[in-house]
MMTF fields as JSON, N, C-alpha, C and O atoms, coordinates in Angstrom:
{
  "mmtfVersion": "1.0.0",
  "mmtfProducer": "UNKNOWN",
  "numBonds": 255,
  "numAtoms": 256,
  "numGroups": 64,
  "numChains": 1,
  "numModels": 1,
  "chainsPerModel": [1],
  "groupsPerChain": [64],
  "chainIdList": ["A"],
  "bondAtomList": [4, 2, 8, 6, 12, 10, 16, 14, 20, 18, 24, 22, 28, 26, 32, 30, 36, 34, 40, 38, 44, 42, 48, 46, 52, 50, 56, 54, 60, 58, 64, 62, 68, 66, 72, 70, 76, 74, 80, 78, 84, 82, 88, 86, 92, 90, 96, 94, 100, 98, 104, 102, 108, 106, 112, 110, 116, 114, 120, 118, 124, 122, 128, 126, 132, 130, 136, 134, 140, 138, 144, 142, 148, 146, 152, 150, 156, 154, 160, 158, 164, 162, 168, 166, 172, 170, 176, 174, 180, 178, 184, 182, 188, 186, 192, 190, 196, 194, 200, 198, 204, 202, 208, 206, 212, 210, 216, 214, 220, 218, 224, 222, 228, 226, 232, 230, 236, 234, 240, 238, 244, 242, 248, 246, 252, 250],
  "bondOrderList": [1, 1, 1, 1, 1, 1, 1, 1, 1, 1, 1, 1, 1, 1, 1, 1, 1, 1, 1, 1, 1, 1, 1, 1, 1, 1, 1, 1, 1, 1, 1, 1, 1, 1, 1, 1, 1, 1, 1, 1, 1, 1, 1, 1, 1, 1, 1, 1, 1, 1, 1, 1, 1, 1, 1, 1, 1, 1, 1, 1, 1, 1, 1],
  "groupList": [{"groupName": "UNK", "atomNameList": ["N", "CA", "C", "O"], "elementList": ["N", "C", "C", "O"], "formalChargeList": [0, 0, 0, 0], "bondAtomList": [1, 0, 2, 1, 3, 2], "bondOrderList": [1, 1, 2], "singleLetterCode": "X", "chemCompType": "L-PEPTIDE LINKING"}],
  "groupTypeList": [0, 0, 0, 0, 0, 0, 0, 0, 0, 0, 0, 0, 0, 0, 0, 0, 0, 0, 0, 0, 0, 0, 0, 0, 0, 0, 0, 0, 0, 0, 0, 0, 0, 0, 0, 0, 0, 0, 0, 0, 0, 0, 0, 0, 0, 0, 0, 0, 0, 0, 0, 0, 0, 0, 0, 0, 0, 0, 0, 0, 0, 0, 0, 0],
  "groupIdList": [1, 2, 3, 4, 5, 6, 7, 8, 9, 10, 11, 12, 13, 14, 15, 16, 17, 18, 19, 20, 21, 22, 23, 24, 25, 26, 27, 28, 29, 30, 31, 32, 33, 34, 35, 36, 37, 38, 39, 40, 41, 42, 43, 44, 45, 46, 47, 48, 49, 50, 51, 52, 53, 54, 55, 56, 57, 58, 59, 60, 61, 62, 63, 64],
  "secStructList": [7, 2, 2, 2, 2, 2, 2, 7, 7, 7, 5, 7, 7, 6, 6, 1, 7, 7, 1, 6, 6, 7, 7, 7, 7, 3, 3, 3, 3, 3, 3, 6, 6, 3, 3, 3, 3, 3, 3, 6, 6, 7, 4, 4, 4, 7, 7, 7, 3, 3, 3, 2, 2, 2, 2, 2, 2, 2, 2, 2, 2, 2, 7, 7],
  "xCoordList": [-6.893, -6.594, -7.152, -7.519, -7.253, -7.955, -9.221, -9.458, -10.139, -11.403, -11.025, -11.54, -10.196, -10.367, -9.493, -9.285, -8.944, -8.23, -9.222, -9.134, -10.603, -11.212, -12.521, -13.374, -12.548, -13.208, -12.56, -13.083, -10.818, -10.317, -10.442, -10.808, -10.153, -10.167, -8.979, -8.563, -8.398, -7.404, -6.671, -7.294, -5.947, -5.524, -4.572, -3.914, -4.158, -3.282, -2.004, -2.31, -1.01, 0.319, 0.238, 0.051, 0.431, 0.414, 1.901, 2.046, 2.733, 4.336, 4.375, 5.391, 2.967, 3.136, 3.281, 3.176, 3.549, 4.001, 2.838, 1.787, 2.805, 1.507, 2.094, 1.916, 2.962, 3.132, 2.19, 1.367, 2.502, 1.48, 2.113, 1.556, 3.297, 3.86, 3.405, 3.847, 2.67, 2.175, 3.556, 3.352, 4.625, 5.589, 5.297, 4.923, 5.508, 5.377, 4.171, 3.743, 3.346, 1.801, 1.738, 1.755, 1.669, 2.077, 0.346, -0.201, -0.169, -1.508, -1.233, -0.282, -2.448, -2.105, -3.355, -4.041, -3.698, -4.675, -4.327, -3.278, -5.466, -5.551, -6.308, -7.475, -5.898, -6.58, -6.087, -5.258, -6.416, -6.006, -5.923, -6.745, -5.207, -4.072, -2.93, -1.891, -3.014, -2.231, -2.351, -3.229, -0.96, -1.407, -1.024, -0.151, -2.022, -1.312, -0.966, -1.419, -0.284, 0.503, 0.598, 1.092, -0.029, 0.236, 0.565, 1.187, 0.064, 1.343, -0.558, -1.229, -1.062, -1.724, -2.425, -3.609, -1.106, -1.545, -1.709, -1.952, -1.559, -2.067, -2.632, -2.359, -3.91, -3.793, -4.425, -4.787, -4.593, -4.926, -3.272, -3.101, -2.633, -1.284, -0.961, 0.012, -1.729, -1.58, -0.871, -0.647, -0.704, -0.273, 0.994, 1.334, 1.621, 1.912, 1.589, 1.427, 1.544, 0.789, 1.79, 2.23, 1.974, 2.843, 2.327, 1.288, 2.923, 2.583, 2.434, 3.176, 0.964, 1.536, 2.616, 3.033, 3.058, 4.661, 5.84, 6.935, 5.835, 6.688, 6.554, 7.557, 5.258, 5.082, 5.231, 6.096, 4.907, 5.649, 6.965, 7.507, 7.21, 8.803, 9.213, 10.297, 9.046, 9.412, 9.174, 9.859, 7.73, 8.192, 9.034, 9.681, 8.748, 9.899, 11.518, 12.435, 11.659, 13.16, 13.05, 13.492, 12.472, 11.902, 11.709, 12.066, 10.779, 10.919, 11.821, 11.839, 12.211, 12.985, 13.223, 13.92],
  "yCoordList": [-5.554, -5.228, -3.865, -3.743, -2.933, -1.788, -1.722, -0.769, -2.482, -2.218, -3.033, -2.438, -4.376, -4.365, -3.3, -3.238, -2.361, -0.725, -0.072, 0.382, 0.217, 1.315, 0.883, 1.722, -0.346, -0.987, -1.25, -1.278, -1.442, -1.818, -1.27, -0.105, -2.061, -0.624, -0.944, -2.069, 0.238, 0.976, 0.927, 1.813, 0.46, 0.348, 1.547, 1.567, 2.586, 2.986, 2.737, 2.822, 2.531, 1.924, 2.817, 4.025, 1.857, 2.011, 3.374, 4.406, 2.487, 3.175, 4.584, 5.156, 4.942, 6.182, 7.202, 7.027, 8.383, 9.952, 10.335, 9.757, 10.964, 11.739, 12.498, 12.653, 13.163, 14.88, 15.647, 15.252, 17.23, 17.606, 17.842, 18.28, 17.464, 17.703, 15.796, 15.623, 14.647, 13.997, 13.271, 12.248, 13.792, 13.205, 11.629, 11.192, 11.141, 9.701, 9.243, 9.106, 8.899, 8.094, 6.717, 6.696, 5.828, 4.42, 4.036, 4.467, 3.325, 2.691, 1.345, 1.067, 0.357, -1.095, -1.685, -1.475, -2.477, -3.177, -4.6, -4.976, -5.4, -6.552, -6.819, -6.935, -7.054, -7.308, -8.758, -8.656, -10.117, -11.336, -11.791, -11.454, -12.292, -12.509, -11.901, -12.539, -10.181, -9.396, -8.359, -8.358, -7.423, -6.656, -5.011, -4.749, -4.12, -2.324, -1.809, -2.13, -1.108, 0.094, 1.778, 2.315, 2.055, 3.727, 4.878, 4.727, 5.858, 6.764, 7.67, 8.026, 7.859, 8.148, 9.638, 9.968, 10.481, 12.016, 12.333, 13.471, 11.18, 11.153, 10.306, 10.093, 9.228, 8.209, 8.235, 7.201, 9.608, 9.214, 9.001, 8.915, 8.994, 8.97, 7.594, 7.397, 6.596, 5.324, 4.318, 4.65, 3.205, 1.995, 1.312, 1.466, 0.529, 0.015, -1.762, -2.182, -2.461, -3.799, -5.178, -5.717, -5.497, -6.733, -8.018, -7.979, -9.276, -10.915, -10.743, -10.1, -11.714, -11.615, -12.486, -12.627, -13.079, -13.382, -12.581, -12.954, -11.918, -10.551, -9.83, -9.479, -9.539, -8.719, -9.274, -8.652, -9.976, -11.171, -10.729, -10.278, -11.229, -11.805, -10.127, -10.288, -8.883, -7.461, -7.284, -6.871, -7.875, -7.877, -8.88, -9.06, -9.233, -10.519, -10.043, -10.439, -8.956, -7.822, -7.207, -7.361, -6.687, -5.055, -4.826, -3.825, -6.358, -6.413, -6.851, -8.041, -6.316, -6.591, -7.743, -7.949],
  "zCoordList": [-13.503, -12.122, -11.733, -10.565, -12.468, -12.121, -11.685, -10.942, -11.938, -11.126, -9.814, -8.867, -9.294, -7.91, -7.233, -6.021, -8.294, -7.376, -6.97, -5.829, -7.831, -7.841, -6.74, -6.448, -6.253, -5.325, -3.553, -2.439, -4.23, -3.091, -1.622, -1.474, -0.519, 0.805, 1.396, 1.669, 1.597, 1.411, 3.211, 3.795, 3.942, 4.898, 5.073, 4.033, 5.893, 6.026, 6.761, 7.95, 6.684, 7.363, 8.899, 9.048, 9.843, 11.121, 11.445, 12.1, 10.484, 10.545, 9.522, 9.126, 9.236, 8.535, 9.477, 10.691, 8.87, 9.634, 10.554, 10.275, 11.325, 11.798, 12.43, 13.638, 11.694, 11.571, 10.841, 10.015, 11.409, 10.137, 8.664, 7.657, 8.83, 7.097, 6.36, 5.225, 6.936, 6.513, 5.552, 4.898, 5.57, 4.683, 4.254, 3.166, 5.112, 5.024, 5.218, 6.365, 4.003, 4.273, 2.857, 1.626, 3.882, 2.655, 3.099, 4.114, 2.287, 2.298, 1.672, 0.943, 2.163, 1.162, 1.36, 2.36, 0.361, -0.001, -0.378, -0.9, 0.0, -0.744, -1.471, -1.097, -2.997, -3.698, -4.216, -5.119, -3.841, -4.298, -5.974, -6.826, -6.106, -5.653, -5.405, -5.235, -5.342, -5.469, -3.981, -3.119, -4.111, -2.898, -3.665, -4.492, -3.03, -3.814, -2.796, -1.697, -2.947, -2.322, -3.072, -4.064, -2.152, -2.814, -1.671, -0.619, -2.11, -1.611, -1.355, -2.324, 0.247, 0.732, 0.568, 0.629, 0.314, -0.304, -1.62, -2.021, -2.436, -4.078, -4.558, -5.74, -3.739, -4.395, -5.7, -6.263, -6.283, -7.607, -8.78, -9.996, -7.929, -8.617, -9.027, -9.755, -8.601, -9.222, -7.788, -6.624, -8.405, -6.908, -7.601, -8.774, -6.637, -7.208, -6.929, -5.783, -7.858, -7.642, -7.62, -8.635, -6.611, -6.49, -6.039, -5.382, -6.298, -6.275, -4.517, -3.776, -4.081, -2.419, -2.035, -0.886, -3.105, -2.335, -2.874, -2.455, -3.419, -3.219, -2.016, -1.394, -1.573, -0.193, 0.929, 1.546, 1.414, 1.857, 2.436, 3.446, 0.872, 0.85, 1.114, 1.673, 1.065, 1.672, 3.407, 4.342, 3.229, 5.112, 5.915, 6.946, 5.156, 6.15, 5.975, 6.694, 4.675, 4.594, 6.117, 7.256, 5.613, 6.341, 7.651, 8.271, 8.323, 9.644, 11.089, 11.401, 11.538, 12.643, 13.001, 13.994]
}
């Protein structure tokens, strides 16, 4: 899974911060059959990689 990281492109979350303290910056990718998520001000800090029906199955939590 690491080389479709080091290829992936990288979306930034609409619902991230755009303050200038940037607190909140989520990014996500698709990489099939999987989706990453990382954390926008480190992404060398690693992702994390979940089933796309796990993600999914989080927005359909998450959204209103």
């Amino acid at each position: 899974m690491l080389a479709e990281l080091t290829t992936a492109v990288w979306h930034k979350s609409s619902r991230s911060s755009t303050t200038s303290d940037q607190s909140a910056c989520v990014e996500v990718a698709f990489v099939e059959p999987a989706v990453a998520v990382r954390d926008s001000k480190q992404p060398e800090g690693g992702a994390l990689v979940l089933p796309a029906t796990a993600w999914r199955h989080f927005l359909h939590t998450v959204r209103p």
